[in-house]
OpenMM code with the backbone's topology and positions (N, CA, C; nanometers):
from openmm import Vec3, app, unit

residues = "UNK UNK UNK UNK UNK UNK UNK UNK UNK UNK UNK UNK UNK UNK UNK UNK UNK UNK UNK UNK UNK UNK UNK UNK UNK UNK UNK UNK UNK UNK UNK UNK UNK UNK UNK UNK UNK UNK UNK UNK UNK UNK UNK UNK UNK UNK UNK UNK UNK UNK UNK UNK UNK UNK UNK UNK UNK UNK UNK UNK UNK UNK UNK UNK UNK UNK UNK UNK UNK UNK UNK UNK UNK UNK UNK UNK UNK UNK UNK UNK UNK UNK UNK UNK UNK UNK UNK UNK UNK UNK UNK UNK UNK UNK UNK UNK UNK UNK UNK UNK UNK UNK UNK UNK UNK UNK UNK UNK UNK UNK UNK UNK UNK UNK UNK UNK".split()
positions = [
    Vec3(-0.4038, -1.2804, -4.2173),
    Vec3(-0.3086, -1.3874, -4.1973),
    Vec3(-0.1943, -1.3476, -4.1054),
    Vec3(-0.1677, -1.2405, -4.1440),
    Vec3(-0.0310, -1.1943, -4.0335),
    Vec3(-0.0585, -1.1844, -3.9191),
    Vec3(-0.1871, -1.1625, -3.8614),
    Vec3(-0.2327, -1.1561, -3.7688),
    Vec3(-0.2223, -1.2589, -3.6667),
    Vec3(-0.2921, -1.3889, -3.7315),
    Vec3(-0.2661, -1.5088, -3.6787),
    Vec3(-0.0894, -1.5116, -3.6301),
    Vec3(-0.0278, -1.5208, -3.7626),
    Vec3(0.1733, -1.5611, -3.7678),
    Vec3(0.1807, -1.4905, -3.5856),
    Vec3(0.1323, -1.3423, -3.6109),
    Vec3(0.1753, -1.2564, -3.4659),
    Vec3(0.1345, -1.3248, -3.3261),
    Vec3(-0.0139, -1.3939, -3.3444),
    Vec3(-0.0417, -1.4533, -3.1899),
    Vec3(-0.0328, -1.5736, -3.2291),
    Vec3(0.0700, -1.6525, -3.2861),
    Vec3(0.1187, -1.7609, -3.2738),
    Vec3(0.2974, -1.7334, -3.2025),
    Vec3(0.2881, -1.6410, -3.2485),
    Vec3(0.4689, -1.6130, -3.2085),
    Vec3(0.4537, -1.5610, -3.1000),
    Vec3(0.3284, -1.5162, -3.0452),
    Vec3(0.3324, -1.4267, -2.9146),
    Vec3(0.3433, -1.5206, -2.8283),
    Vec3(0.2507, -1.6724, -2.8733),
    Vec3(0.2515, -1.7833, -2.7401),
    Vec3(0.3651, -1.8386, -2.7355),
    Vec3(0.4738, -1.8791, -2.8370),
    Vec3(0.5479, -1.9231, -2.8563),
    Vec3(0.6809, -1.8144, -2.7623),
    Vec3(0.6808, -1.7796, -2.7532),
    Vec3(0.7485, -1.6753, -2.6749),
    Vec3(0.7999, -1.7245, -2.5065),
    Vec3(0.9000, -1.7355, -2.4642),
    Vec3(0.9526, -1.7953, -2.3594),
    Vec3(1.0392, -1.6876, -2.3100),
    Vec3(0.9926, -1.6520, -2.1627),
    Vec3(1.0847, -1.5849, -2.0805),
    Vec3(1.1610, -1.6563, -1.9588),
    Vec3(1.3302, -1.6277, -1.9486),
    Vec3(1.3427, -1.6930, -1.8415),
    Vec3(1.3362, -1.6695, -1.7110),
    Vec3(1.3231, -1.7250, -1.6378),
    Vec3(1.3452, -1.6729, -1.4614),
    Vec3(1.4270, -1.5278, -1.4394),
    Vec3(1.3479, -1.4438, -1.3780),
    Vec3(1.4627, -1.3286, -1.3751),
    Vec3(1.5542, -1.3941, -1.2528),
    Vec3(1.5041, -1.4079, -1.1813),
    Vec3(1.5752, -1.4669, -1.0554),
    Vec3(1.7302, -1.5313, -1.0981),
    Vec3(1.7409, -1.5911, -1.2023),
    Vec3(1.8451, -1.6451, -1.2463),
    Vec3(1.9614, -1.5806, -1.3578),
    Vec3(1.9001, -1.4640, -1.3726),
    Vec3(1.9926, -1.3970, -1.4245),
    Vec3(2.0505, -1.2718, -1.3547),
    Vec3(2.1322, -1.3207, -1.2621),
    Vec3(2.2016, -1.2290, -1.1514),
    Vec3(2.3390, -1.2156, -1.2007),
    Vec3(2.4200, -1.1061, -1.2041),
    Vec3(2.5415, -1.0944, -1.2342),
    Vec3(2.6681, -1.2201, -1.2151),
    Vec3(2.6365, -1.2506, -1.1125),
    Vec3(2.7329, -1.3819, -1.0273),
    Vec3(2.6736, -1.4880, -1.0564),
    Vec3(2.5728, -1.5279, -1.0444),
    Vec3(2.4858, -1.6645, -1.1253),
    Vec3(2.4685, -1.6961, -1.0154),
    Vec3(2.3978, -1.8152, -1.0117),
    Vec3(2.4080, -1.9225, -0.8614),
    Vec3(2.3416, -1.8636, -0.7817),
    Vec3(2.3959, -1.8878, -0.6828),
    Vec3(2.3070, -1.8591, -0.5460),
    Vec3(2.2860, -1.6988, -0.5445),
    Vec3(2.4067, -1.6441, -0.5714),
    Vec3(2.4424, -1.5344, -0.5958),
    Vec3(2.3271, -1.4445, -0.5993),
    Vec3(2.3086, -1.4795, -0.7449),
    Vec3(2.2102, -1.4378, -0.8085),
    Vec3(2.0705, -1.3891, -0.7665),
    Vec3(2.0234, -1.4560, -0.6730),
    Vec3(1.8764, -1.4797, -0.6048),
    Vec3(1.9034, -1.3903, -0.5163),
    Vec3(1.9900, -1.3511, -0.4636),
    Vec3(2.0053, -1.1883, -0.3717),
    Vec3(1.9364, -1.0782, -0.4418),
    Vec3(1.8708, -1.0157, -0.3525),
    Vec3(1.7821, -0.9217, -0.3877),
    Vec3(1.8569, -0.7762, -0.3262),
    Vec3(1.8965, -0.7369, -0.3919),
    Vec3(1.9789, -0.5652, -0.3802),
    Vec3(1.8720, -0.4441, -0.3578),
    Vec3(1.7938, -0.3992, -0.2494),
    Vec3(1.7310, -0.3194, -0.1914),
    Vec3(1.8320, -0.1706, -0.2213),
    Vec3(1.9100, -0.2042, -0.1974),
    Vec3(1.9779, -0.0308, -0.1931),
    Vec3(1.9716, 0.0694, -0.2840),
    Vec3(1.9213, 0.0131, -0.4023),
    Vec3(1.8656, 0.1327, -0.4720),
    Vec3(1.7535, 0.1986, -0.4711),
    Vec3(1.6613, 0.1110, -0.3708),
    Vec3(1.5461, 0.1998, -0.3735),
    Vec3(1.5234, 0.2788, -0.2243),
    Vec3(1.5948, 0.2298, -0.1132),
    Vec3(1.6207, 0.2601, -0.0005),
    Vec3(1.5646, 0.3763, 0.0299),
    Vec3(1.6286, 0.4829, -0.0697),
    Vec3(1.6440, 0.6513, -0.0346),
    Vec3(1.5012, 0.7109, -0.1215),
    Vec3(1.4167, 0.6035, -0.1746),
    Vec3(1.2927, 0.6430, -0.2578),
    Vec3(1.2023, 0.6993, -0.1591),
    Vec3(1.1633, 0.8019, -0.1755),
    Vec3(1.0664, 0.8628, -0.0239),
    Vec3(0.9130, 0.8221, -0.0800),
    Vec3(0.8355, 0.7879, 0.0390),
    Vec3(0.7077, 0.7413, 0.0154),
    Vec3(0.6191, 0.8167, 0.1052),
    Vec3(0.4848, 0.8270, 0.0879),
    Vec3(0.3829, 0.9036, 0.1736),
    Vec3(0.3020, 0.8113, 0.2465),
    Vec3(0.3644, 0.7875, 0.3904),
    Vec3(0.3234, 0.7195, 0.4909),
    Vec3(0.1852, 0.8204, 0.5448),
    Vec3(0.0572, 0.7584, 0.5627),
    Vec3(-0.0235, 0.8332, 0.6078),
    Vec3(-0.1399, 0.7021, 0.6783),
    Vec3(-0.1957, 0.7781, 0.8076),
    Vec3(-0.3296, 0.7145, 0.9100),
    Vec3(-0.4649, 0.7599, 0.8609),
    Vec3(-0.5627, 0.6602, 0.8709),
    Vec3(-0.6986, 0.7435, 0.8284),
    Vec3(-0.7805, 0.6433, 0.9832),
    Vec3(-0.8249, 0.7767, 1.0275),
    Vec3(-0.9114, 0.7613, 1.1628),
    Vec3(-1.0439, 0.7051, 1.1208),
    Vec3(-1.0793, 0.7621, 1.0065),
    Vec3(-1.2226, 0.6549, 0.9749),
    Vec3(-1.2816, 0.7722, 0.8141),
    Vec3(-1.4096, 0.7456, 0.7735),
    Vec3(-1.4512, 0.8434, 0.6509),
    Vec3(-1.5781, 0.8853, 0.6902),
    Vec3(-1.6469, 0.9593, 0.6264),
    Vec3(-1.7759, 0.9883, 0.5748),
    Vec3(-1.8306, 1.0088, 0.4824),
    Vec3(-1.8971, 1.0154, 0.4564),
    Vec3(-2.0308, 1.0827, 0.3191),
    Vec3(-2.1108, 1.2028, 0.3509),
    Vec3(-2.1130, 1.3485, 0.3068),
    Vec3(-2.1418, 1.4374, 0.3522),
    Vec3(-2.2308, 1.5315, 0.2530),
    Vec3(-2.3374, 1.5773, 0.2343),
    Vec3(-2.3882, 1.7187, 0.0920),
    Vec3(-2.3007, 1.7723, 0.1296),
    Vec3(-2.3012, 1.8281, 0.0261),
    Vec3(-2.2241, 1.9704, 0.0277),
    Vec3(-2.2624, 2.0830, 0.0887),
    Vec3(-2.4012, 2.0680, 0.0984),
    Vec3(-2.4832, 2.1647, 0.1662),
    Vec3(-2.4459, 2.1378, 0.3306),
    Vec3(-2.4072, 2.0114, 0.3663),
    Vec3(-2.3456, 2.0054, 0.5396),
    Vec3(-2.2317, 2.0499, 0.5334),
    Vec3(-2.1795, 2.0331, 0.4466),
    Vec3(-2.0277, 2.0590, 0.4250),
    Vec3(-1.9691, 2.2097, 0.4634),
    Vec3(-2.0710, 2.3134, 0.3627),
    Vec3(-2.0477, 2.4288, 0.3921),
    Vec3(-2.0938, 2.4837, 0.5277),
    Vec3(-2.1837, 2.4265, 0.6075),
    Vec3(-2.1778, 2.4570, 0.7691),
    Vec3(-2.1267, 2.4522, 0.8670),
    Vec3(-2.0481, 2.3504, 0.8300),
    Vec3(-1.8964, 2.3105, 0.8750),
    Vec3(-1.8757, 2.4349, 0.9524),
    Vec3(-1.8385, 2.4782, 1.1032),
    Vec3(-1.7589, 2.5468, 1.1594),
    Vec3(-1.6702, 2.5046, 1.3011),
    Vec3(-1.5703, 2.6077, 1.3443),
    Vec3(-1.4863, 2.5998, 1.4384),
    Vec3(-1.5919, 2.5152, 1.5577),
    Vec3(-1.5715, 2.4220, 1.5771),
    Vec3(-1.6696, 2.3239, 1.7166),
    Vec3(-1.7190, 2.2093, 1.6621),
    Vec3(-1.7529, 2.2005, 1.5075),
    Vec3(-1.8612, 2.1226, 1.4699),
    Vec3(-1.8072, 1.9968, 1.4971),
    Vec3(-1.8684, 1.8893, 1.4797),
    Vec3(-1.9099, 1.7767, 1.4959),
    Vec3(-1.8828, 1.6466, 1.3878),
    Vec3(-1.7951, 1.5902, 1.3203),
    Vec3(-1.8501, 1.5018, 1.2027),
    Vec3(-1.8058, 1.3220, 1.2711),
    Vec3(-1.9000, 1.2776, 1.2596),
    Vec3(-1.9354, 1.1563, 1.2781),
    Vec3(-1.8637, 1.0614, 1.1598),
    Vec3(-1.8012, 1.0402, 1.1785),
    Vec3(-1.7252, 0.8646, 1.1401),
    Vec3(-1.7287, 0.7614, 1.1180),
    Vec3(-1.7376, 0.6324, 1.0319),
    Vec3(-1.7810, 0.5583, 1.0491),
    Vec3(-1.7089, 0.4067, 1.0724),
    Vec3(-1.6348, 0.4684, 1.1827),
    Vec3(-1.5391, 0.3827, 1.2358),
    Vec3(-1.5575, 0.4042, 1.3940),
    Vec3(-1.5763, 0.3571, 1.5089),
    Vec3(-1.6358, 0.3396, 1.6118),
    Vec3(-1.4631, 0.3824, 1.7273),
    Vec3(-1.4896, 0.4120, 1.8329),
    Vec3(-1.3992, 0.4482, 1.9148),
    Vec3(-1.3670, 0.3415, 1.9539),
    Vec3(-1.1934, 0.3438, 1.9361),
    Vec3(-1.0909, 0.2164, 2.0038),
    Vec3(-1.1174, 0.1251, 1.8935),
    Vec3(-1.1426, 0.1313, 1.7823),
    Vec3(-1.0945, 0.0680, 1.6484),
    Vec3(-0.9671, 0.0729, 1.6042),
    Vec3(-0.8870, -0.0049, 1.5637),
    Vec3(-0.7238, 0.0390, 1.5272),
    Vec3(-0.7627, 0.0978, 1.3893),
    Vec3(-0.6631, 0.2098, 1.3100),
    Vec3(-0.6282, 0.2989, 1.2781),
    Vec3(-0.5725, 0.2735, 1.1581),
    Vec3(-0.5973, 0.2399, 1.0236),
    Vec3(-0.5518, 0.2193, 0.9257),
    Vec3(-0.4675, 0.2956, 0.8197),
    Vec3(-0.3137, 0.1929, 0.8079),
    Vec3(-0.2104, 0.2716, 0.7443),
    Vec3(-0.1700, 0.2318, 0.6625),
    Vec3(-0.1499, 0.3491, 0.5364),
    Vec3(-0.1094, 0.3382, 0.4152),
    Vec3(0.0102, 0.4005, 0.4262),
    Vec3(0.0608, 0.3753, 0.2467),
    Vec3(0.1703, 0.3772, 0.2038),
    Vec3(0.1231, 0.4246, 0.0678),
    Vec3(0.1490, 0.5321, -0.0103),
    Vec3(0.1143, 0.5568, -0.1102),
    Vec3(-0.0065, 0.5198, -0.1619),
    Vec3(-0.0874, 0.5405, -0.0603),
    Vec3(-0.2727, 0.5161, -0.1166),
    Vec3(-0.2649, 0.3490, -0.0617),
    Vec3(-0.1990, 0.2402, -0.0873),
    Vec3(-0.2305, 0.1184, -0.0385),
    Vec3(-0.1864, 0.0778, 0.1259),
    Vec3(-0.3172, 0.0100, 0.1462),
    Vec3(-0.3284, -0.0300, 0.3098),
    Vec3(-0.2226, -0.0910, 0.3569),
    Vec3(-0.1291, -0.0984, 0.4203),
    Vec3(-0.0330, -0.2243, 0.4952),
    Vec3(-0.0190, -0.2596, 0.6129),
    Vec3(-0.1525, -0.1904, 0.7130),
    Vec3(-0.1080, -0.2150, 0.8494),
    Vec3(-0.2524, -0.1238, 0.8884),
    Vec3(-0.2474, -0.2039, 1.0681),
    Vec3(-0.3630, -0.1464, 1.1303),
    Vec3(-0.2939, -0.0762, 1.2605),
    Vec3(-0.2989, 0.0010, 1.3287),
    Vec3(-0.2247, 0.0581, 1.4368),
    Vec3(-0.3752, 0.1207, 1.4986),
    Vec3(-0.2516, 0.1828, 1.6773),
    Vec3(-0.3866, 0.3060, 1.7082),
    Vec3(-0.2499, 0.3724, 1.7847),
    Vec3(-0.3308, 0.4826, 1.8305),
    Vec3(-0.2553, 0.6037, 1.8539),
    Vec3(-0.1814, 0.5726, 2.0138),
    Vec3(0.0040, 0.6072, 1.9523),
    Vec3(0.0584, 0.6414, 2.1062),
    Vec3(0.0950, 0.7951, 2.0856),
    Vec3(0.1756, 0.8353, 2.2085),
    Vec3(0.1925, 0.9751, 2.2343),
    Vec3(0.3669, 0.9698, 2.2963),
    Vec3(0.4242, 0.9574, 2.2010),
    Vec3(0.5723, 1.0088, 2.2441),
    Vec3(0.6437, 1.1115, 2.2026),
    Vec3(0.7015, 1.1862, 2.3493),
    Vec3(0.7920, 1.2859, 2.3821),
    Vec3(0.6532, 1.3900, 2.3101),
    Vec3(0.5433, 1.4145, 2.3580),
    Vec3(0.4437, 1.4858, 2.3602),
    Vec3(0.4205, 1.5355, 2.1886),
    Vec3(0.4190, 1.4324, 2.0972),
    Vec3(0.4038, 1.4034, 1.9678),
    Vec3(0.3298, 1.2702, 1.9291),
    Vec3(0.2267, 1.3030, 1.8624),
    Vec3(0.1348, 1.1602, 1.8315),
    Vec3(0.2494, 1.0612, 1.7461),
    Vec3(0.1992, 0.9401, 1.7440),
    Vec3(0.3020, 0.7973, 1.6913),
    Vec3(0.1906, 0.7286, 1.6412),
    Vec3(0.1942, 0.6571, 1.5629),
    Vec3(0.1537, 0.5029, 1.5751),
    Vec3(0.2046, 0.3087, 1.5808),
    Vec3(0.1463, 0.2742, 1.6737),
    Vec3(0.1890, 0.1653, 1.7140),
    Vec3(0.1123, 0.0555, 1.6221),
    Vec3(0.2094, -0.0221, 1.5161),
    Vec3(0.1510, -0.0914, 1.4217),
    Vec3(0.0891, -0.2253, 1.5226),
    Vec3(-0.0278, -0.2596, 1.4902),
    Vec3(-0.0951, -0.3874, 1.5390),
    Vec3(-0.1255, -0.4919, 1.4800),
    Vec3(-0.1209, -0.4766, 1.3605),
    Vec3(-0.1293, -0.5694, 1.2320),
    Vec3(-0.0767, -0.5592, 1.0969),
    Vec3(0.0253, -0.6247, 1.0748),
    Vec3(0.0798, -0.5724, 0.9461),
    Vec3(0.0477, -0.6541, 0.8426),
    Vec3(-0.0041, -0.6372, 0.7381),
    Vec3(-0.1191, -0.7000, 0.6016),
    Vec3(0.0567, -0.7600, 0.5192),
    Vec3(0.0352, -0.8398, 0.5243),
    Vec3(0.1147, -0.9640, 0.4492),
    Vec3(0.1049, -0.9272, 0.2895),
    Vec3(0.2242, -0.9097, 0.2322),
    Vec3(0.2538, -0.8724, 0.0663),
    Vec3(0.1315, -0.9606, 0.0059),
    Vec3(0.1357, -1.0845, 0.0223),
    Vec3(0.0298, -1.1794, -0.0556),
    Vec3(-0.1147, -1.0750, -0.0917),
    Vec3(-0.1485, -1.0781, 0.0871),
    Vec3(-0.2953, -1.0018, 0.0857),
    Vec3(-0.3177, -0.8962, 0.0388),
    Vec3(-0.1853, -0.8058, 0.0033),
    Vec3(-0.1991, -0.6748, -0.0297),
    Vec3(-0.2195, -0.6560, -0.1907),
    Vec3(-0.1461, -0.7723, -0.2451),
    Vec3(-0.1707, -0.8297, -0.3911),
    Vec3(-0.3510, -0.8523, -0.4041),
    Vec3(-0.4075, -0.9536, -0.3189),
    Vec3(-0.4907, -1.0215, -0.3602),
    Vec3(-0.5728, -0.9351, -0.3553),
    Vec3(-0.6264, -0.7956, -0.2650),
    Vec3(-0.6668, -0.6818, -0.2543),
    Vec3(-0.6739, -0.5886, -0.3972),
    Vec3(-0.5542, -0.5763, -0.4600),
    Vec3(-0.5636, -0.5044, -0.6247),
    Vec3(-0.6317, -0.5677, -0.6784),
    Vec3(-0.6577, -0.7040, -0.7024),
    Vec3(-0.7553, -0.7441, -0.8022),
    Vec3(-0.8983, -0.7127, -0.8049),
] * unit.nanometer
topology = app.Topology()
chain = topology.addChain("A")
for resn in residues:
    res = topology.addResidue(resn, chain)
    for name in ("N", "CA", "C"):
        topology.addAtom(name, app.Element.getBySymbol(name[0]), res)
């Protein structure tokens, strides 16, 4: 029986808008304060393409070898942010240091609809 009482009170349960509970109220409120996470450091990283390899190729692996990709030359260059995708780029070269030049940047929505 208590069981039931518990997922009756669970539906019954009402949260309000966080959006509306901002210190100042009002318009105020709906300001979104970035500055605390500003200085949070994240691991920006490019992946040129993958493979699938034995282990037995793996260990032949030497100084010259060869590994094939399966991403084709002059494909843009896919960039993450802590393991998730947000952008497609390809490679520039400034002040004789590789860069990348973003070419497509993946929209928050899509990057959501992607986790599921």
């Amino acid at each position: 029986m208590s069981n039931s009482n518990d997922a009756q009170a669970a539906l019954a349960a009402q949260f309000s808008d966080l959006q509306e509970t901002g210190e100042a109220g009002g318009e105020a409120g709906r300001d979104v304060n970035l500055d605390v996470i500003l200085d949070v450091p994240v691991t920006l990283s490019m992946e040129v393409g993958r493979t699938r390899i034995p282990i037995r190729n793996l260990l032949q692996l030497n100084q010259g070898s060869v590994v094939e990709l399966d991403r084709a030359a002059g494909e843009p260059l896919d960039v993450f942010v802590n393991g998730t995708l947000i952008a497609h780029g390809e490679v520039v070269v400034v002040n004789e240091k590789f860069g990348i030049r973003l070419t497509d940047v993946i929209s928050p929505a899509e990057r959501i609809r992607k986790l599921k």
